[in-house]
N, C-alpha and C positions, 0 to 999 in steps of 0.2 A: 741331499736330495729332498727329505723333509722340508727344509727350509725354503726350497721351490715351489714345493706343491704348497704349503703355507701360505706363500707370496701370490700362487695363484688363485688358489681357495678364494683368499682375502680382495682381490682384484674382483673375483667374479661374480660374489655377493656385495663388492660395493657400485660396481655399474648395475647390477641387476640392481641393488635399490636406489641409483641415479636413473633409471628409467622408469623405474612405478612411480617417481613421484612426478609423472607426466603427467597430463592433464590430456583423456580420451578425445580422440578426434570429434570433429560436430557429427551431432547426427542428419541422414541424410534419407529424405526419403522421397519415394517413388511420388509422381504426378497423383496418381492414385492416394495415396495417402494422405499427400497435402489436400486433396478434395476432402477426404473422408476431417482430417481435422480441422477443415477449415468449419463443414458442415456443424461438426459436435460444437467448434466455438461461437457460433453464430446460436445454436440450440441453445446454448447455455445462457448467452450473453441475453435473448429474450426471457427468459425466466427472471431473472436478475434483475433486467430492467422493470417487467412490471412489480417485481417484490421492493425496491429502490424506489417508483413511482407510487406504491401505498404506502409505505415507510414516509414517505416525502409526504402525502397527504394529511394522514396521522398524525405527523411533528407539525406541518402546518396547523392545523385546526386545533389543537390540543396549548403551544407554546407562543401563538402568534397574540393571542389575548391577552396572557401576560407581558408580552413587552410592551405591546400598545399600553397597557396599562401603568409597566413600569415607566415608560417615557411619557406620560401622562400627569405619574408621579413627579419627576423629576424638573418636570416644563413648569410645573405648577408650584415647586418649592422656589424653583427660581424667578418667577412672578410675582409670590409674595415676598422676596425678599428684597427684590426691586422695586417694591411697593413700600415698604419699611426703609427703606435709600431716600426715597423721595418724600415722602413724606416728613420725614424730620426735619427739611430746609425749609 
């Protein structure tokens, strides 16, 4: 009789942890709700945007000088170097 209850003991902690390692159903929510979060994501998304459009400004105006200038550099080593090509013939 032990040996019963054993085997079922053991059955009925092993399907109970064969069912927690389920994955909860979707969550589901009222028409209401979906407005309400629709609402808060749109909220958020303008904040975001205009912090993302002054971030964008700031990177422009601060990093755009230097590349012009790096490609500036780099046009201009290869000019003289085409210059030193040619001229040696």
């Amino acid at each position: 009789m032990t040996r019963t209850l054993t085997v079922c003991l053991l059955v009925l902690i092993g399907s109970g942890l064969f069912v927690a390692c389920e994955e909860p159903p979707p969550l589901r929510l009222t028409s209401r709700q979906r407005e309400r979060v629709d609402s808060l994501y749109v909220d958020a998304v303008k904040g975001l945007n205009e912090e993302m459009d002054s971030l964008c400004s700031l990177r422009y105006k601060t990093e755009l000088p230097l590349m012009v200038d790096s490609l500036v550099q780099v046009r201009r080593s290869e000019e003289a170097r085409l210059r030193k090509k040619y001229q040696r013939k």
